[in-house]
MOPAC internal coordinates of N, CA, C and O (Angstrom, degrees):
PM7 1SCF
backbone

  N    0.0000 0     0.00 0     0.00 0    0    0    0
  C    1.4434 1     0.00 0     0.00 0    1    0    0
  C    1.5384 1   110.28 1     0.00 0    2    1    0
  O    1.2310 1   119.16 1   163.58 1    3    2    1
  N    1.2823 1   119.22 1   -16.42 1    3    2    1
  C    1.5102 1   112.51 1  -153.70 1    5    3    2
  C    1.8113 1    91.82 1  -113.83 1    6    5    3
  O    1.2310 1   123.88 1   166.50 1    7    6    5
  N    1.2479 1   110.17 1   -13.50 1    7    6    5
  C    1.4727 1   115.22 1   162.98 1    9    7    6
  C    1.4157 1   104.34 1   -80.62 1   10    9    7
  O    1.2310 1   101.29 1   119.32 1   11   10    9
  N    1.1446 1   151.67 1   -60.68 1   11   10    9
  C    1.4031 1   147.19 1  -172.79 1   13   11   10
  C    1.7916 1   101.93 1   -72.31 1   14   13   11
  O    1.2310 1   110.06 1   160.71 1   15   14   13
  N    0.9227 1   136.28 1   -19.29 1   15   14   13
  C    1.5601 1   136.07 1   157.61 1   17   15   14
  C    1.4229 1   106.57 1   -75.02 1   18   17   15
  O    1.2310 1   106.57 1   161.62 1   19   18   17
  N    1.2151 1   142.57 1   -18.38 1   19   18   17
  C    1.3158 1   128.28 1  -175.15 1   21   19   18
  C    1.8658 1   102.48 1  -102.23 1   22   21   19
  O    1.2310 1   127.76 1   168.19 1   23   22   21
  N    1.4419 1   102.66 1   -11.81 1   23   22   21
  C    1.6023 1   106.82 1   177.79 1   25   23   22
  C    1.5882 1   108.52 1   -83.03 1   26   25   23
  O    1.2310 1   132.49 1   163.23 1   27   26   25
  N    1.1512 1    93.48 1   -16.77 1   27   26   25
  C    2.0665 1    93.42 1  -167.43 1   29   27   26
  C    1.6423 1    88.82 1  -126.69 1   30   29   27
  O    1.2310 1   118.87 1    63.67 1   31   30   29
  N    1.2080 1   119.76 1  -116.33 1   31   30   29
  C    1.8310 1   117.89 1  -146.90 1   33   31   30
  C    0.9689 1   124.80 1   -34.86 1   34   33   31
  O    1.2310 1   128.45 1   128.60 1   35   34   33
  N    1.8977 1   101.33 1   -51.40 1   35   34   33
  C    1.7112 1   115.97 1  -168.65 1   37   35   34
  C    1.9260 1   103.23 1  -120.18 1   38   37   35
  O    1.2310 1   138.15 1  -113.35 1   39   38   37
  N    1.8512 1    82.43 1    66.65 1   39   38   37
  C    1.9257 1    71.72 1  -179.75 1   41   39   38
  C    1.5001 1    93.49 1   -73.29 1   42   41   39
  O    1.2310 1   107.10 1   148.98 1   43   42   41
  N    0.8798 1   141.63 1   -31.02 1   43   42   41
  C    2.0284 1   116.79 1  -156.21 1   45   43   42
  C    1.7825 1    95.05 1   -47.24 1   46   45   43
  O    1.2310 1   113.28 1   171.97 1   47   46   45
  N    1.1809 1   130.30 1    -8.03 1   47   46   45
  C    1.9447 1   123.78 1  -157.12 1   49   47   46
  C    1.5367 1    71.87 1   -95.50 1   50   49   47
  O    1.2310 1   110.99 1   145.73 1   51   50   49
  N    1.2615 1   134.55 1   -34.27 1   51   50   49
  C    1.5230 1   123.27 1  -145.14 1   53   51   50
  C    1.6791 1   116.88 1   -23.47 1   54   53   51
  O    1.2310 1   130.47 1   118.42 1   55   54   53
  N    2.0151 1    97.41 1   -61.58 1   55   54   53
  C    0.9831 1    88.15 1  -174.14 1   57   55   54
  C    1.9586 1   145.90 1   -72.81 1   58   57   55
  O    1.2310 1   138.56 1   177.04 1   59   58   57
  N    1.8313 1    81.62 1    -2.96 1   59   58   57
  C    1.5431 1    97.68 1  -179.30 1   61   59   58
  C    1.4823 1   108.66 1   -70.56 1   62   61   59
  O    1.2310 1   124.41 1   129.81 1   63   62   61
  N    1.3776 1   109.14 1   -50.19 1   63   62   61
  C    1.4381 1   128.38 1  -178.24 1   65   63   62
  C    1.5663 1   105.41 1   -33.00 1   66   65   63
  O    1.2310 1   129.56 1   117.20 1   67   66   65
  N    1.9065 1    99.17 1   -62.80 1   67   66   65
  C    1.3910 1    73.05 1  -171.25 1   69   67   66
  C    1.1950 1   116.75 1   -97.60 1   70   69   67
  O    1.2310 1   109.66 1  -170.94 1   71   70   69
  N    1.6417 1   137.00 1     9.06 1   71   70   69
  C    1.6374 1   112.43 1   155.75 1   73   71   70
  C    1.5073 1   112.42 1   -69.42 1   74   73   71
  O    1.2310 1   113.47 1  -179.30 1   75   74   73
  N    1.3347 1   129.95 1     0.70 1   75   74   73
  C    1.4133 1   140.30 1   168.06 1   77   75   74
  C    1.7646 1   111.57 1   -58.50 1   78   77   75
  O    1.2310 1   138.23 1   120.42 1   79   78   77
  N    1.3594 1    82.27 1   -59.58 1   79   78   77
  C    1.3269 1    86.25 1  -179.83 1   81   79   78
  C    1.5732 1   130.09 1   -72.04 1   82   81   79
  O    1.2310 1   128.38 1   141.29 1   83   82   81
  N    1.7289 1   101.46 1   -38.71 1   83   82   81
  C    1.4629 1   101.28 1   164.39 1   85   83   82
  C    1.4663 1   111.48 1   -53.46 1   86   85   83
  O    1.2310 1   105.20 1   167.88 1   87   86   85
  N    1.4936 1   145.01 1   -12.12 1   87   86   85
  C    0.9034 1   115.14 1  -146.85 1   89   87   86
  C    1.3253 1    79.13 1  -129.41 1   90   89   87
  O    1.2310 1   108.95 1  -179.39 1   91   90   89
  N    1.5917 1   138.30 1     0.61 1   91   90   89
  C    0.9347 1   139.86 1   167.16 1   93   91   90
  C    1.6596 1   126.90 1   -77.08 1   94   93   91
  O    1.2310 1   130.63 1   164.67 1   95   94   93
  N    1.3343 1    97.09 1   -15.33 1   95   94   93
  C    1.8113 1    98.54 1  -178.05 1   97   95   94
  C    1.7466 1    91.43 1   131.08 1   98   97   95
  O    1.2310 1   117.69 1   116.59 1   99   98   97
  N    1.6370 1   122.00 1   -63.41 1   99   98   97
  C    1.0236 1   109.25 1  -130.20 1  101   99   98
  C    1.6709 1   113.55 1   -60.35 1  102  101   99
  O    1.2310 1   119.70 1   -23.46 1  103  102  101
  N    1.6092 1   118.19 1   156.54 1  103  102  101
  C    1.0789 1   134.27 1   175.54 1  105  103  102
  C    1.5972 1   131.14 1   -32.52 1  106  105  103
  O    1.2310 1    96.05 1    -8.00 1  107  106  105
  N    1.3126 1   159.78 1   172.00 1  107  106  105
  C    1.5657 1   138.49 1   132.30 1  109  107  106
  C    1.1277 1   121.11 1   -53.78 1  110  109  107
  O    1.2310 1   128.72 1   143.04 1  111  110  109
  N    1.2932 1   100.82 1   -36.96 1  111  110  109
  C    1.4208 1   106.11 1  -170.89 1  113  111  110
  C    1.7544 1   112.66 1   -76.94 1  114  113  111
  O    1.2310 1   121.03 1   142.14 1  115  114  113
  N    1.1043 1   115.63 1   -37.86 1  115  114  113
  C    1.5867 1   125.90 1   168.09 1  117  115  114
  C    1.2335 1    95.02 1   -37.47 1  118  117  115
  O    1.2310 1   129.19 1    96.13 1  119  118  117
  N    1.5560 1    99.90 1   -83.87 1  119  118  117
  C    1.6892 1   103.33 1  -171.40 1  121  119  118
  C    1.3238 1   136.10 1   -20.44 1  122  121  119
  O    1.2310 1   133.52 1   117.04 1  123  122  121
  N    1.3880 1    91.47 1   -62.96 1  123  122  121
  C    1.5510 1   109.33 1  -174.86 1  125  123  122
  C    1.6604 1   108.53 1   -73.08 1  126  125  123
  O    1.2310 1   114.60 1  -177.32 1  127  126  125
  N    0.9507 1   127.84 1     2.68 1  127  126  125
  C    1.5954 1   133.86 1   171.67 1  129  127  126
  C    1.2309 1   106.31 1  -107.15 1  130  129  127
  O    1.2310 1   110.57 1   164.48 1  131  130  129
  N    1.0138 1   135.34 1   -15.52 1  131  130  129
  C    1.7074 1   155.90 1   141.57 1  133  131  130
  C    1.5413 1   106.30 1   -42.33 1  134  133  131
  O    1.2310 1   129.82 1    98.77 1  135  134  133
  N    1.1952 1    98.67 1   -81.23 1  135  134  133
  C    1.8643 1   136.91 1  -171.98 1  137  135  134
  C    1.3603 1   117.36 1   -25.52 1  138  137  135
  O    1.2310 1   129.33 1   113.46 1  139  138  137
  N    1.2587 1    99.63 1   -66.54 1  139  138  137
  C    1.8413 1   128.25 1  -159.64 1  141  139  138
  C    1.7066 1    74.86 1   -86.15 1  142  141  139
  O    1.2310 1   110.19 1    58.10 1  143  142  141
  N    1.1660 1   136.02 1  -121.90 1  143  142  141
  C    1.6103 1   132.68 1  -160.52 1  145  143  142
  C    1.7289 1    98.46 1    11.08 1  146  145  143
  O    1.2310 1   128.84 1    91.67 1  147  146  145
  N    1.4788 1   100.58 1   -88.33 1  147  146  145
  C    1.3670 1    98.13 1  -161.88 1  149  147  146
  C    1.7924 1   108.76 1   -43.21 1  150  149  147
  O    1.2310 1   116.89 1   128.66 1  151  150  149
  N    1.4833 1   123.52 1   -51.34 1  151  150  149
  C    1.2048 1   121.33 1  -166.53 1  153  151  150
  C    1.5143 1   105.50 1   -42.68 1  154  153  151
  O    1.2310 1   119.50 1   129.63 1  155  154  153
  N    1.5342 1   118.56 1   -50.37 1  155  154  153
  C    1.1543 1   120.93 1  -158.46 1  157  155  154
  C    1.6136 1   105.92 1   -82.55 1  158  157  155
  O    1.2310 1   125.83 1   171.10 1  159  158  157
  N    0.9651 1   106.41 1    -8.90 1  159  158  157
  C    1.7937 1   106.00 1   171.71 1  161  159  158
  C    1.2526 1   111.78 1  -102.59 1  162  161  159
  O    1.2310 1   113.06 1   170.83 1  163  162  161
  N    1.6233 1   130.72 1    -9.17 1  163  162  161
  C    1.0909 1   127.38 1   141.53 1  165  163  162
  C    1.7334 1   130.97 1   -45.78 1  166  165  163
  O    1.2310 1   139.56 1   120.08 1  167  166  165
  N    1.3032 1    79.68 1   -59.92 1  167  166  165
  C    1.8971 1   104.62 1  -179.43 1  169  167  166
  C    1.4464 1    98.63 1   -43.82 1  170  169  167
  O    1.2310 1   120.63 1   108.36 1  171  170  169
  N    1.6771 1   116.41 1   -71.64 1  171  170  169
  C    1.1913 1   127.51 1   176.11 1  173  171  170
  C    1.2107 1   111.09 1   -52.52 1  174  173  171
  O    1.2310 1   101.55 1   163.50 1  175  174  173
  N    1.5794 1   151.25 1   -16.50 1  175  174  173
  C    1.0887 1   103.74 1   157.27 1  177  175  174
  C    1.5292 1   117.53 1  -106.39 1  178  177  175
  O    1.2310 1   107.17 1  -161.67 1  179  178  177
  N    1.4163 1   141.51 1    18.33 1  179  178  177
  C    1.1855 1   146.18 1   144.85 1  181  179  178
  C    1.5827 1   111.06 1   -55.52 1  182  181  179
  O    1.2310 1   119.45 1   143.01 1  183  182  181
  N    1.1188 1   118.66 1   -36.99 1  183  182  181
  C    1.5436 1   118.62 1   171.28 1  185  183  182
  C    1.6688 1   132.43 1   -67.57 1  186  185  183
  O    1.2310 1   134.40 1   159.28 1  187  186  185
  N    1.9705 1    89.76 1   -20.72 1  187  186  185
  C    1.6332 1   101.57 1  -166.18 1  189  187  186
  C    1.4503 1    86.31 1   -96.49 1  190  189  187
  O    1.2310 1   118.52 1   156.77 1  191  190  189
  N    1.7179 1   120.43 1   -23.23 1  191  190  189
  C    1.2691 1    98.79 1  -168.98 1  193  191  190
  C    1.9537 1   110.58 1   -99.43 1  194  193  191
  O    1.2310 1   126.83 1  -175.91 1  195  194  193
  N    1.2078 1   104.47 1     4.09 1  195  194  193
  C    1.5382 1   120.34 1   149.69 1  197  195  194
  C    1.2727 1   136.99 1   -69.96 1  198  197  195
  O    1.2310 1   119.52 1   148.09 1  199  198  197
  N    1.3452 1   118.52 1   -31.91 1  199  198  197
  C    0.9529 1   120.82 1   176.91 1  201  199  198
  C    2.0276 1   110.84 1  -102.00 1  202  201  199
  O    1.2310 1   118.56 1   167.96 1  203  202  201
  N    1.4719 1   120.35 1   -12.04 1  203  202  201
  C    0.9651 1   111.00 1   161.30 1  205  203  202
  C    2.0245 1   109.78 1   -79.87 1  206  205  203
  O    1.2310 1   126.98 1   134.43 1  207  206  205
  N    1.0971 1   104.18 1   -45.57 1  207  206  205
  C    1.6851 1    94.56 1  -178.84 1  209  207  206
  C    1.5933 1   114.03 1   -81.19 1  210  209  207
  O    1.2310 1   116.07 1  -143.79 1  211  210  209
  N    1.2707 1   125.07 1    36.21 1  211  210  209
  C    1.3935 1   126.49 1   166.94 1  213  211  210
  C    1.3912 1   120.34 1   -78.06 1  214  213  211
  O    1.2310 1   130.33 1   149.77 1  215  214  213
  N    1.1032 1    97.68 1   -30.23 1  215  214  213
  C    1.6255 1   109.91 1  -149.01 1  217  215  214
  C    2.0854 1    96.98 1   -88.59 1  218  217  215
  O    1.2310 1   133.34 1   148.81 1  219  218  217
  N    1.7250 1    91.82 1   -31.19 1  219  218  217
  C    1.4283 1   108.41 1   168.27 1  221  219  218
  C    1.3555 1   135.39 1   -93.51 1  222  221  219
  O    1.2310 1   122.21 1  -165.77 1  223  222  221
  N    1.9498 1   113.38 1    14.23 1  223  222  221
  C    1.1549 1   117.96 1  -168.35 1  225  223  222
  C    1.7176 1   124.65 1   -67.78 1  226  225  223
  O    1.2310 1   121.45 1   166.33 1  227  226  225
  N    1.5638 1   114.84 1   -13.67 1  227  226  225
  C    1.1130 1    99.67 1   153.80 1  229  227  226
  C    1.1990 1   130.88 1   -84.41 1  230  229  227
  O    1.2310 1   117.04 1   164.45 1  231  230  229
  N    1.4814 1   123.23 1   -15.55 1  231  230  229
  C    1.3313 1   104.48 1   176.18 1  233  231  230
  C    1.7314 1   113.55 1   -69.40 1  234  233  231
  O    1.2310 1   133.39 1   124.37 1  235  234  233
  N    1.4597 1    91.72 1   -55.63 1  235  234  233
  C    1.9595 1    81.84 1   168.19 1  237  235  234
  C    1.2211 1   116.68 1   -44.59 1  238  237  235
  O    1.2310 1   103.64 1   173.61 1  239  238  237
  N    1.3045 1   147.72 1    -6.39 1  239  238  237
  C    1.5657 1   142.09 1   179.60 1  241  239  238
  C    1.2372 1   100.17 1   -86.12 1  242  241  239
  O    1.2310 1   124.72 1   151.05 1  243  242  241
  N    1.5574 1   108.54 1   -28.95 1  243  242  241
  C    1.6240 1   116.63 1  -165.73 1  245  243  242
  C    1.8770 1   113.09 1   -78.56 1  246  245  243
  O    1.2310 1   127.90 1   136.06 1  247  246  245
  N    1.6924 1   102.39 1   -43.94 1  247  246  245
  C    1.3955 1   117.55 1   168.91 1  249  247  246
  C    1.5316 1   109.12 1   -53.33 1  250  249  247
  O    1.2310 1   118.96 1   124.61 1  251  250  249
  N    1.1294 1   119.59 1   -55.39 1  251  250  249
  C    1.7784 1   132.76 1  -149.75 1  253  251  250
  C    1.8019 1    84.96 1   -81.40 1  254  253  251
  O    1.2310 1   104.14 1   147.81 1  255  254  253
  N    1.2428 1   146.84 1   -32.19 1  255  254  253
  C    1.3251 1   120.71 1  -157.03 1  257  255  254
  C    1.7322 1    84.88 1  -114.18 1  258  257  255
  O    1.2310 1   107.72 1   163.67 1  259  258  257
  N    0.8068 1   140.52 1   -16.33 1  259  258  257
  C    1.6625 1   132.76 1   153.76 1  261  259  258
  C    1.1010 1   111.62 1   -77.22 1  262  261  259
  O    1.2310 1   106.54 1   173.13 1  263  262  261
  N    1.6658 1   142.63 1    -6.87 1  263  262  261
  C    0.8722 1   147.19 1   157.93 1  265  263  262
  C    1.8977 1   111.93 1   -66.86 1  266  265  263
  O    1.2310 1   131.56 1   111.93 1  267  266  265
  N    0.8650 1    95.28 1   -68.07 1  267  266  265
  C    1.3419 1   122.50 1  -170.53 1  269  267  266
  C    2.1515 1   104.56 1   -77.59 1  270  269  267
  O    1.2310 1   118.65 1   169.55 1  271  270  269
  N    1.1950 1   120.17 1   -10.45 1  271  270  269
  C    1.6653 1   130.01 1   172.79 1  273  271  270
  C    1.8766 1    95.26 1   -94.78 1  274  273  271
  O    1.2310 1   124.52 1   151.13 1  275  274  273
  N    1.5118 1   108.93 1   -28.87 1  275  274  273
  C    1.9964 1   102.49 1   177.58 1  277  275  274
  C    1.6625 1    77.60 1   -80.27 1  278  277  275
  O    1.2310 1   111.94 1   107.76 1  279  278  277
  N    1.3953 1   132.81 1   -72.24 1  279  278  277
  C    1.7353 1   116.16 1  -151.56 1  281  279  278
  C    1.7051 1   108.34 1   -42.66 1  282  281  279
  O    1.2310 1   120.81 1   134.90 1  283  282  281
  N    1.5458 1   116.07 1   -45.10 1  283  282  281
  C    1.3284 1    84.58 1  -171.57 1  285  283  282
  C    1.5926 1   102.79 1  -103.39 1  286  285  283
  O    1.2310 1   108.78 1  -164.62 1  287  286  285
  N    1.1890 1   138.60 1    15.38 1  287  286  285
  C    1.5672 1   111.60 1   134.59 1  289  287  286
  C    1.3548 1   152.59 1   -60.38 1  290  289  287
  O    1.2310 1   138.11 1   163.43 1  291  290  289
  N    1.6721 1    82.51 1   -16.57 1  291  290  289
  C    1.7256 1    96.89 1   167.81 1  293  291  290
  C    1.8668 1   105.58 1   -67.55 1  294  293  291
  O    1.2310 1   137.17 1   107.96 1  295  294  293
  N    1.3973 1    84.35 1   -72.04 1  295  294  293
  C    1.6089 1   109.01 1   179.94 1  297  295  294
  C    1.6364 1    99.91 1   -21.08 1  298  297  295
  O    1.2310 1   112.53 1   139.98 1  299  298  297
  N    1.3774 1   131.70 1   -40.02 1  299  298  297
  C    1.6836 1   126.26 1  -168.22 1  301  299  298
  C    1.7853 1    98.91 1   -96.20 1  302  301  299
  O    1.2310 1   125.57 1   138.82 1  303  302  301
  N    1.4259 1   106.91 1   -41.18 1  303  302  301
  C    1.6344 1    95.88 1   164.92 1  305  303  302
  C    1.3772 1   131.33 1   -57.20 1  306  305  303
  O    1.2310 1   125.30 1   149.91 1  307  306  305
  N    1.4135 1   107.42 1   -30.09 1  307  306  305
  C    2.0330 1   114.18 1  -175.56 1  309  307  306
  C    1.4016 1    86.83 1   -82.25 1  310  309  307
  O    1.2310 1   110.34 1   150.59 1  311  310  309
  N    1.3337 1   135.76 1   -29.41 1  311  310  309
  C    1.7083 1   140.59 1  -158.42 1  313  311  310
  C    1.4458 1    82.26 1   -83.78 1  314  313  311
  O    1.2310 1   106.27 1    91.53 1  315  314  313
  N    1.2147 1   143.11 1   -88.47 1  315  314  313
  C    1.7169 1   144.77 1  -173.69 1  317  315  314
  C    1.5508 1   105.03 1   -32.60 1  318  317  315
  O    1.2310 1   118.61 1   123.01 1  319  318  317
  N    1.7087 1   120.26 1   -56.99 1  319  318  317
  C    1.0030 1    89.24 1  -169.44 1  321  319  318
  C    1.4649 1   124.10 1   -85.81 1  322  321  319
  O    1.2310 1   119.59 1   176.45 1  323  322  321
  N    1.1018 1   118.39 1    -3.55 1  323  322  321
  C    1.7988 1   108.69 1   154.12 1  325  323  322
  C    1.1009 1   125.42 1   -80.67 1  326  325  323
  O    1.2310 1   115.79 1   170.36 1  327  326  325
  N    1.1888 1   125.60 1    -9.64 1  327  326  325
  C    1.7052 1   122.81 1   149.43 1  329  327  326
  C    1.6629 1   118.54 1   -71.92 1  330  329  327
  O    1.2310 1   111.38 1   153.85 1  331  330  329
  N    1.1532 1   133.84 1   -26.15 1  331  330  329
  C    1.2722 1   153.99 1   167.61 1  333  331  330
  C    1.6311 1   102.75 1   -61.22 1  334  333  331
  O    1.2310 1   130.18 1   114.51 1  335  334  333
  N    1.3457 1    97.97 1   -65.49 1  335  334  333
  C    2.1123 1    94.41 1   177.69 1  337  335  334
  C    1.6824 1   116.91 1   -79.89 1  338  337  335
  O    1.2310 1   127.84 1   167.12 1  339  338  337
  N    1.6461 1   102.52 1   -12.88 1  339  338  337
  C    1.4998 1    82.12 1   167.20 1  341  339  338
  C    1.8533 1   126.42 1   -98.95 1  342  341  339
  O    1.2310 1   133.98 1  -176.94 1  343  342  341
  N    1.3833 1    90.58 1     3.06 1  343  342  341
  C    1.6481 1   107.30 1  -175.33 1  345  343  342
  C    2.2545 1    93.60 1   -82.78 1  346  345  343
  O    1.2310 1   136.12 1   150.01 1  347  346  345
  N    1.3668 1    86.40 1   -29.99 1  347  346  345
  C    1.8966 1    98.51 1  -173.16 1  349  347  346
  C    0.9513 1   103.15 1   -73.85 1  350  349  347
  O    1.2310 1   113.01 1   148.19 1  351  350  349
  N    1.5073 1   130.82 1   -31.81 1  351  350  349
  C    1.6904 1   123.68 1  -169.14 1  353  351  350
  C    1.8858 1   101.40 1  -101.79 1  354  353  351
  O    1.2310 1   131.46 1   157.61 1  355  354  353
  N    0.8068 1    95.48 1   -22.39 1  355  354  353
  C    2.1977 1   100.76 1   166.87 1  357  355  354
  C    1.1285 1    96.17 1   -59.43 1  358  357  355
  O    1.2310 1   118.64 1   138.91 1  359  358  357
  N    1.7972 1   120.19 1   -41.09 1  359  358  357
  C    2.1689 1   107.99 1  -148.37 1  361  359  358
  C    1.3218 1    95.66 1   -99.16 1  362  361  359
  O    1.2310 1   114.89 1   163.12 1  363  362  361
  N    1.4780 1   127.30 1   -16.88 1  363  362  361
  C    1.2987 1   150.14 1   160.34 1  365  363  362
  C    1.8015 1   113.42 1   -47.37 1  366  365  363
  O    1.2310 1   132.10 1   127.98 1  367  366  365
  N    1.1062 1    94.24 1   -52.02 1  367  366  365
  C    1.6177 1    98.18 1  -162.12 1  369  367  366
  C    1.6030 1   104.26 1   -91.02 1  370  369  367
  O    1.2310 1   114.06 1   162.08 1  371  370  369
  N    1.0305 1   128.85 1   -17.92 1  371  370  369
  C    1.9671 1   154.04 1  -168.40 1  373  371  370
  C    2.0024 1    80.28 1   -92.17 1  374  373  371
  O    1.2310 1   114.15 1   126.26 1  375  374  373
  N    0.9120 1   128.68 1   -53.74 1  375  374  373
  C    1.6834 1   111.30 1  -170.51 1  377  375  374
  C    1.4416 1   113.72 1  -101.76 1  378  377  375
  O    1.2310 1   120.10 1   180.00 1  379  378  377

């Protein structure tokens, strides 16, 4: 079970899973009857969820780069304001 869960929900474990398992006993053949299911219900659902957001790919282009134009405006505001308090605690410490 924990080989066909690491092929589909929680692949980032994938690769632990399966030196887990090699190192656990289990079979090739286990595995791979494990393996292929999940792979292919992975696949399938990267495909179902491709072909439903196609039709909407600019708006997701539209979300993800206003998404990602607030991350790095923050990123230059938290960047200013620690240059701002460390320029304040230099003019601070000089008087």
């Amino acid at each position: 079970m924990a080989v066909l869960m690491s092929h589909t929900i929680v692949s980032p474990t994938c690769p632990y899973i399966t030196y887990l398992s090699g190192a656990g006993g289990l079979s090739w053949k286990q595995f791979t009857v494990a393996a292929i299911p999940g792979a292919v219900i992975w696949t399938a659902a990267y495909l179902g969820l491709g072909v439903i957001f196609a039709a909407q790919l600019e708006q997701v282009i539209s979300v993800l780069s206003n998404f990602f134009g607030v991350v790095l405006a923050g990123c230059a505001l938290l960047g200013l304001g620690v240059l701002l308090r460390k320029r304040w605690r230099e003019q601070n410490q000089t008087h």
